[in-house]
C-alpha positions in Angstrom: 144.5 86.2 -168.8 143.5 87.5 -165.6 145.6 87.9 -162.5 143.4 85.6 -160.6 139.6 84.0 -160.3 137.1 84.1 -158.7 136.7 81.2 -155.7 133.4 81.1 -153.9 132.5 78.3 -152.3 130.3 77.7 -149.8 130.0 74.4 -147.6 127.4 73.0 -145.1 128.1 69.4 -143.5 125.4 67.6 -141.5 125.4 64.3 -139.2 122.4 62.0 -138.8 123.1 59.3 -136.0 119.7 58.2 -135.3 118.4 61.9 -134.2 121.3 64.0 -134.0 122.0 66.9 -136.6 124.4 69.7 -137.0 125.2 72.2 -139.7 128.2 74.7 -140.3 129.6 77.1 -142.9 133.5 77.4 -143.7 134.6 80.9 -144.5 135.1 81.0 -148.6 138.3 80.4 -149.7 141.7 82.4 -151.2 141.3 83.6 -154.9 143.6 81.2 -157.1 145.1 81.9 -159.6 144.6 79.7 -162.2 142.4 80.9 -164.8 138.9 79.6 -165.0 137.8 76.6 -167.6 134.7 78.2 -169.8 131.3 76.7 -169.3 131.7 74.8 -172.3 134.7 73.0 -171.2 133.1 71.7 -168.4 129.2 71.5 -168.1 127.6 67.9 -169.0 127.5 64.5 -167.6 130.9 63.4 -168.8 132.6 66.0 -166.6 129.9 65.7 -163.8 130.8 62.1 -163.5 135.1 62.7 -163.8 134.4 65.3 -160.8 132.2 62.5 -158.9 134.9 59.8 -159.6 137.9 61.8 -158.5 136.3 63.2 -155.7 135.7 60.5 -154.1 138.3 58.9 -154.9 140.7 61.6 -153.0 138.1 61.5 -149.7 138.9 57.3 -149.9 142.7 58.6 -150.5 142.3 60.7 -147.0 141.0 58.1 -145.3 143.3 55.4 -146.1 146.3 57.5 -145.7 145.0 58.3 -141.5 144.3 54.6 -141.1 140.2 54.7 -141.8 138.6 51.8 -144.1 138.1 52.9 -147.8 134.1 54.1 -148.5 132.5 51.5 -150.7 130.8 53.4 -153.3 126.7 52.5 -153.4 125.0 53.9 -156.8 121.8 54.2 -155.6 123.4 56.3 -152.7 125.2 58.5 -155.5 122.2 58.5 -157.4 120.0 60.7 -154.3 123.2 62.8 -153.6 123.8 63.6 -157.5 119.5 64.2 -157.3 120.3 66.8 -154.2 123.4 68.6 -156.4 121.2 68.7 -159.5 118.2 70.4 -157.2 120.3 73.0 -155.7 121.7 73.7 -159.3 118.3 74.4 -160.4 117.0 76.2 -157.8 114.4 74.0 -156.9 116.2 74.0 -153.4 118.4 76.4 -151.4 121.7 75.8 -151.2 122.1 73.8 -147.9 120.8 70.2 -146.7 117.0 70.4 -147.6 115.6 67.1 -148.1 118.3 65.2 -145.9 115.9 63.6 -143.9 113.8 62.1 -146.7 117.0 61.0 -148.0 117.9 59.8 -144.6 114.8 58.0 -144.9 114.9 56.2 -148.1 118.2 54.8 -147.5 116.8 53.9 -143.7 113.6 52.3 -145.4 115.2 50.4 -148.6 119.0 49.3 -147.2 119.2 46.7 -144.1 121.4 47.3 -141.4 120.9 51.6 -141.8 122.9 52.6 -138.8 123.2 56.5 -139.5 124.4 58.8 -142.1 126.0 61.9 -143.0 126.0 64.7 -145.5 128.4 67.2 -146.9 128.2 69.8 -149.6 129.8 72.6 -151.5 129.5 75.2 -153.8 131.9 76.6 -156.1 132.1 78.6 -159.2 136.0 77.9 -159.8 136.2 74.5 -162.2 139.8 74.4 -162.3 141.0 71.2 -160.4 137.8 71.0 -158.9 137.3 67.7 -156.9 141.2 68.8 -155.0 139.3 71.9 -154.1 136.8 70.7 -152.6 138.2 67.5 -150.6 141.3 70.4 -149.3 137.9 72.9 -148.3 135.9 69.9 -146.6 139.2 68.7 -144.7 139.9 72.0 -142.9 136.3 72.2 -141.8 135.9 70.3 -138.6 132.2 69.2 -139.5 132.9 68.1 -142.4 136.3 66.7 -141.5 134.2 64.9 -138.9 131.8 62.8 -141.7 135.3 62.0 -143.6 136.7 60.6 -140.7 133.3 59.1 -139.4 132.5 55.6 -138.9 130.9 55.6 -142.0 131.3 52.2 -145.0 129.2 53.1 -147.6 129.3 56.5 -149.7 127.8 58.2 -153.0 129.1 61.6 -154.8 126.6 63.6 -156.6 128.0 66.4 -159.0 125.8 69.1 -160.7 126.6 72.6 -162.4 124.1 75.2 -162.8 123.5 77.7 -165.9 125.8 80.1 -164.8 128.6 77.2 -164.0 128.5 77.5 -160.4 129.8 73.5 -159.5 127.5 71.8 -156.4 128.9 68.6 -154.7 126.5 66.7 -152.6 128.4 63.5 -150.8 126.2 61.0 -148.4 128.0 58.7 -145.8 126.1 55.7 -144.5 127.0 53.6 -142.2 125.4 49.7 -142.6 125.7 46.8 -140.8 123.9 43.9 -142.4 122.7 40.7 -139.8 126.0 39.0 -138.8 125.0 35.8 -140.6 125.5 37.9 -143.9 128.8 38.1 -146.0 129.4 41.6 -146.5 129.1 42.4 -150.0 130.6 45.3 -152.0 127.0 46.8 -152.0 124.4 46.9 -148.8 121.1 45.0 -150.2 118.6 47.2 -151.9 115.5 46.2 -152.2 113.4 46.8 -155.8 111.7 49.5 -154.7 114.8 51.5 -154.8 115.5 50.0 -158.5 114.7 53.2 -160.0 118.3 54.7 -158.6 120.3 53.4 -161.5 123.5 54.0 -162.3 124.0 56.5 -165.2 125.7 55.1 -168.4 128.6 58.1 -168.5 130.0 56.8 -164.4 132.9 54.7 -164.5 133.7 53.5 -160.7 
């Protein structure tokens, strides 16, 4: 068993009110010392959509516990974020925010109410207690600190791992605010256009 393994992860976090961006790296973190999970133990979509669940389910955790409304999780929000993770993992895409805007877009041009959104991701090749990880990485970055604490209601998690088991989280903030006539409903309205994000069979919210 070795002493210790490898941690490398690299984060980005972006903001999109209206027309403002910004983007930053975190320095990569301590080696742990747990050893790591083989790929076999952890690739496919049943641990993909564990890793979404409890992830966002410990950002939610954060920001009830500092007095912030709950995220309510949107699956055709998780469904671009998980296509952005799966994107990096391939290659298809660098590892950063590439394609924000369009996703920016699609939520802008499909959900009424879009008031703004933000992004965070991360990269890491240590599986071991994974979605902890990450949430502990994105809270001492103040960019990405920033989206968890932002004024943000709705939320999606996307989870992908590459060949090589290198771990990508892509989460989207949105922040909606449907006509004030409207009771707000667990989900922001989607039009059937964006029917094609369905929810995959394996998530349990």
């Amino acid at each position: 068993m070795p002493s210790s393994s490898s941690f490398v992860s690299c984060l980005l976090a972006v903001l999109f009110l209206f027309t403002a961006a910004v983007t930053v790296r975190a320095d990569p973190a301590k080696a742990e010392t747990t050893p790591p999970a083989t790929l076999s133990e952890t690739s496919g979509p049943d641990f993909r959509a564990e890793v979404e669940k409890r992830t966002f389910e410990l950002v939610n955790d954060y920001r009830k516990n500092h007095h912030f409304a709950p995220l309510a999780w949107t699956d055709a929000i998780a469904q671009l974020a998980r296509d952005h993770s799966k994107a990096m993992a391939s290659g298809d895409v660098d590892f950063g925010h590439g394609g924000f805007t369009d996703r920016v877009h699609s939520i802008q041009a499909h959900m009424t109410g879009f008031r703004g959104a933000g992004e965070n991701v991360l990269m890491t090749d240590n599986p071991n207690d994974v979605a902890r990880s990450a949430v502990a990485l994105w809270l001492r970055s103040p960019h990405h600190l920033a989206n968890i604490r932002g004024d943000f209601n709705y939320s999606g998690m996307g989870v992908w791992q590459d060949k090589n088991g290198k771990i990508y989280f892509t989460q989207l903030f949105v922040k909606i605010e449907p006509p004030k006539a409207e009771a707000q409903a667990s989900e922001p309205a989607v039009d059937s256009s964006f029917g094609f994000l369905a929810p995959p069979t394996t998530r349990s919210r």
